[in-house]
C-alpha positions as CSV (number, residue, x, y, z in Angstrom):
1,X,0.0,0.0,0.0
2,X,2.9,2.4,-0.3
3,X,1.6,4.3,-3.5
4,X,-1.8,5.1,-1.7
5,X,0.0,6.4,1.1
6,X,2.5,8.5,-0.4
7,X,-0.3,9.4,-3.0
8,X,0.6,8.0,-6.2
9,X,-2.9,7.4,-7.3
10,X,-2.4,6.9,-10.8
11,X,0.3,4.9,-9.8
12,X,-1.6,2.6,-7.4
13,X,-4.8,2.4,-9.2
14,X,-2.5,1.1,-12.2
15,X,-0.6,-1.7,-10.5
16,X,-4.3,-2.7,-9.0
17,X,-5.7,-2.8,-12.7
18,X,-2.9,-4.8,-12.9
19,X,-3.5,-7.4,-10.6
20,X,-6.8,-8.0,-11.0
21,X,-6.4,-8.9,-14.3
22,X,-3.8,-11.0,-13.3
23,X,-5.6,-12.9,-10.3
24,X,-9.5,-12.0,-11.7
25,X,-10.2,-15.0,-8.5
26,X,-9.0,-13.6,-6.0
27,X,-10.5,-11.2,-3.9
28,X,-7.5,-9.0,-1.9
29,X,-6.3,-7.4,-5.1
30,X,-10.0,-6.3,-5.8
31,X,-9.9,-4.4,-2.4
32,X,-7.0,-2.7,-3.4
33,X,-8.2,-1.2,-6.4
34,X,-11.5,-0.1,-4.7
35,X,-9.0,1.6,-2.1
36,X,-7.3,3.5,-4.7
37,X,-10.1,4.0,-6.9
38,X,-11.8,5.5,-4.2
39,X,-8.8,8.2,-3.4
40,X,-8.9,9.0,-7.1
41,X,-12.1,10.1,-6.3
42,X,-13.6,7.4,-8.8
43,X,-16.4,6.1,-6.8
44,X,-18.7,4.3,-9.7
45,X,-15.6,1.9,-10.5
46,X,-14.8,1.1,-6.9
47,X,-18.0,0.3,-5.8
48,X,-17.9,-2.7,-8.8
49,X,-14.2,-3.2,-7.4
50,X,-15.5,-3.8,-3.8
51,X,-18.6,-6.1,-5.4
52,X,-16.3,-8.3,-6.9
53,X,-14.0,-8.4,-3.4
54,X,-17.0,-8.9,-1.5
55,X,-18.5,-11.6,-3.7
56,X,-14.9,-13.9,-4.0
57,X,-13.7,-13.0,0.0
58,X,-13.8,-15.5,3.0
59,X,-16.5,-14.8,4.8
60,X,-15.0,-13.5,8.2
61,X,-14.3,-10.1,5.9
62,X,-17.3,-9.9,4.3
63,X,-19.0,-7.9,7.2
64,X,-15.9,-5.6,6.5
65,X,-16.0,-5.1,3.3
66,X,-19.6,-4.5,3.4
67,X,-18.7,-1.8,5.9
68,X,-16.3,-0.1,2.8
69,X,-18.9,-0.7,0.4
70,X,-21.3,1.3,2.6
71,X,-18.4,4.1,2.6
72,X,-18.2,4.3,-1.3
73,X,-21.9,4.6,-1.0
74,X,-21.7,8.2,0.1
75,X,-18.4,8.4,-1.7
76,X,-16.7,8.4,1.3
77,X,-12.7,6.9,0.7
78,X,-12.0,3.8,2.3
79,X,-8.5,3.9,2.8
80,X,-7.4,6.1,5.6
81,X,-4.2,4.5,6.8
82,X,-6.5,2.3,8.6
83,X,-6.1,-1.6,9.8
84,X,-7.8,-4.0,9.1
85,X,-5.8,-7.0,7.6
């Protein structure tokens, strides 16, 4: 997460694009890009990011990542240096 928090959106919502096309199954990278999409301010694409997280991810995160979805909702960003992982 070092591009999100020294800000290099474009950066970081690249290398996510990246890796979901890389590991479509899996549902970490997907978080990732709704992070950074979110800081770029594009809500729309994050909240189908966080979808496809939610719909692949174990389900002791799913109440979680519900929680972020609800964030994106009111385009709110949901990466704030915060813990969760």
């Amino acid at each position: 997460m070092g591009l999100l928090r020294s800000k290099r959106l474009d950066e970081a919502v690249l290398v996510f694009g990246i890796c979901v096309e890389k590991y479509p199954t899996v549902w970490y990278p997907f978080l990732g890009q709704a992070r950074a999409l979110s800081q770029s301010g594009d809500f729309a694409n994050a909240l189908i990011a966080i979808e496809k997280s939610i719909s692949m991810a174990p389900e002791s995160y799913k109440q979680y990542l519900t929680s972020q979805k609800e964030k994106l909702g009111k385009k709110e960003t949901i990466y704030k240096n915060e813990k969760h992982e």
